[in-house]
C-alpha positions as CSV (number, residue, x, y, z in Angstrom):
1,X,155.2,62.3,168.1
2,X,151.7,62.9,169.2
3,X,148.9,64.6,166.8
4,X,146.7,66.3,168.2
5,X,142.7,67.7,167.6
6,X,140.2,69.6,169.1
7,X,136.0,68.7,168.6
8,X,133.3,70.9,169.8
9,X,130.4,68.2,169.4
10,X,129.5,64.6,169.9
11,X,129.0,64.7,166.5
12,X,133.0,66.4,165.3
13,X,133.9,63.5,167.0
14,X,132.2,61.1,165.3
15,X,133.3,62.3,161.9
16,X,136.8,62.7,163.0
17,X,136.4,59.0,163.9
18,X,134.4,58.0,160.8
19,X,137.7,59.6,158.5
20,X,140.4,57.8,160.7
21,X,138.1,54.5,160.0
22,X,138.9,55.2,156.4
23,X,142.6,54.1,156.5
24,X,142.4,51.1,158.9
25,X,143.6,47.7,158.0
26,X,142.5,44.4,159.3
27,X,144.3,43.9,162.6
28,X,144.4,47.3,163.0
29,X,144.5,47.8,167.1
30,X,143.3,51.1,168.8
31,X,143.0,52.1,171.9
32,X,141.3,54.5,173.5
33,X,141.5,56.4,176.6
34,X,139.9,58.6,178.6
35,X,137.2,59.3,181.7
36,X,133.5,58.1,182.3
37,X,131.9,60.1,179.6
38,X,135.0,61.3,177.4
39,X,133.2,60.2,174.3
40,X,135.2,56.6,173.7
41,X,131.7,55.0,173.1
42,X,131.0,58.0,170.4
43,X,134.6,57.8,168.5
44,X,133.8,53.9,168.0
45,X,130.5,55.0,166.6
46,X,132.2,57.5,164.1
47,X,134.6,54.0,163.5
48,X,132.2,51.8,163.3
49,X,130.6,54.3,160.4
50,X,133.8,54.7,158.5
51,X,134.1,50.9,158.3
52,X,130.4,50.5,156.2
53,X,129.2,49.2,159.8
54,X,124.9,49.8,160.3
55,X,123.9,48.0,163.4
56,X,123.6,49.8,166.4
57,X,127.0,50.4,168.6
58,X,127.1,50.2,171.8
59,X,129.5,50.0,175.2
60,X,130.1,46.0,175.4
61,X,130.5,46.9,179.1
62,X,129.1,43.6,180.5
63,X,129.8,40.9,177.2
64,X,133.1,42.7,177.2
65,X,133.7,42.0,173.6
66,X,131.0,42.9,170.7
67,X,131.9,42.2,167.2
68,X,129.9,44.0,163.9
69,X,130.2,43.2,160.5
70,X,131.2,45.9,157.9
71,X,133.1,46.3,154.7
72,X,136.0,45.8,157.3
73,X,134.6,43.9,160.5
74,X,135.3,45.3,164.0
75,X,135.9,43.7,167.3
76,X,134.7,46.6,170.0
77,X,136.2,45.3,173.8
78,X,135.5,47.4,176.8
79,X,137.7,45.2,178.9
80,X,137.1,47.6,182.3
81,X,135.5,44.9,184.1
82,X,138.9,43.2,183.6
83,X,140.8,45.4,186.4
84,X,143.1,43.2,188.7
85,X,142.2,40.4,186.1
86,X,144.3,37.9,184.7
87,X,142.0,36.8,182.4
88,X,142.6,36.0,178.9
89,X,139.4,35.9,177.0
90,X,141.5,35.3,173.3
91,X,142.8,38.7,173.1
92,X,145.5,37.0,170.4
93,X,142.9,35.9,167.9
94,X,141.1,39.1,168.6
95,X,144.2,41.3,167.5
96,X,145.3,38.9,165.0
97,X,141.6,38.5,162.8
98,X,140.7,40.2,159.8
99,X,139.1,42.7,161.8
100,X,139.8,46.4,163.4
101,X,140.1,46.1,167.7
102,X,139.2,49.1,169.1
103,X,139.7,48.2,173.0
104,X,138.2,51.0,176.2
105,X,140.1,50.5,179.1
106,X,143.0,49.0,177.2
107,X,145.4,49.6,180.6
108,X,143.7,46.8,182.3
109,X,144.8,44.3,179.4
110,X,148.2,46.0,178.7
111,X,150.0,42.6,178.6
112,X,147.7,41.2,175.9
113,X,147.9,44.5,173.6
114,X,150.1,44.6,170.5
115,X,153.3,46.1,170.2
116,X,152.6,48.3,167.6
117,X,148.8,50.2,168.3
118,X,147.3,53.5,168.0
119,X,147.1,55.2,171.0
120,X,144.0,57.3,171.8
121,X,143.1,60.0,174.5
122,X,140.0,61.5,174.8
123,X,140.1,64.4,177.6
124,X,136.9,66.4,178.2
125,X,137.7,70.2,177.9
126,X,134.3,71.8,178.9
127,X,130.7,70.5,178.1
128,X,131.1,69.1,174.7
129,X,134.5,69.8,173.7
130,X,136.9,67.1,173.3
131,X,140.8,66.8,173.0
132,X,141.7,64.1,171.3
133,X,145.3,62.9,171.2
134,X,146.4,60.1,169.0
135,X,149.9,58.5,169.7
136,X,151.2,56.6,167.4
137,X,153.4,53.1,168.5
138,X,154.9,51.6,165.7
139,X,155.6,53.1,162.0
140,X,151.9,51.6,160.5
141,X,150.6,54.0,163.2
142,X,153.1,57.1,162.5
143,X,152.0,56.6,159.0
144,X,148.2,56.5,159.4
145,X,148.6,59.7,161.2
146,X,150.3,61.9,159.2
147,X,148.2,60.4,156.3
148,X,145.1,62.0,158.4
149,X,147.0,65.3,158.0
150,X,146.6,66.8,161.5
């Protein structure tokens, strides 16, 4: 089952994102999807808030992976420069630290993804709105969203 919101501001969308932080885990995978400025960059700010993070976030376009310290460290990947890759830049101790992965672009790595992930679409309705769809894979997943109550 997918759940479902709508967000009429850069900033709805970071505070949705900041209260989904909130009840991440370490080795908590997500996933986000969506076009050149969908707002995936701005939903791992909102995360990267939620989990007590204060350095600056930004798109590890180029490094491909930036990791911040928090109360719950995150691992940020922007793995699009990985298209027709087989490269394997130790997405397994990635995904298996003590950290939340939040991975753009996560197609181009779907071999090295979890099993069990939250799936996230970010789909630009008009000039700041934002759908954004959350599919769950796995019951740790179903659960976190119906915990969100959405």
């Amino acid at each position: 089952m997918d759940y479902t919101i709508e967000v009429n501001s850069p900033e709805e969308t970071m505070a949705f994102a900041e209260k989904l932080a909130r009840f991440l885990k370490p080795q908590d995978v997500l996933t986000l999807e969506g076009d050149l400025g969908a707002g995936k960059t701005t939903f791992t700010k909102g995360i990267a808030k939620g989990l007590g993070i204060s350095r600056m976030v930004n798109s590890p376009t180029f490094t491909i992976v930036k990791q911040y310290e928090g109360h719950l460290n995150l691992n940020h990947l922007d793995v699009y420069r990985l298209e027709d890759s087989d490269e394997d830049i130790g997405f397994d101790e990635l995904f298996e630290s003590d950290a939340v992965s939040v991975v753009e672009w996560a197609q181009f790595i779907e071999d090295y993804l979890p099993k069990e992930r939250l799936e996230i679409t970010l789909t630009r309705q008009e000039e700041d709105r934002r759908s954004v769809r959350l599919h769950p894979v796995g019951a740790r997943y179903e659960f976190l969203c119906k915990e969100l109550n959405i």
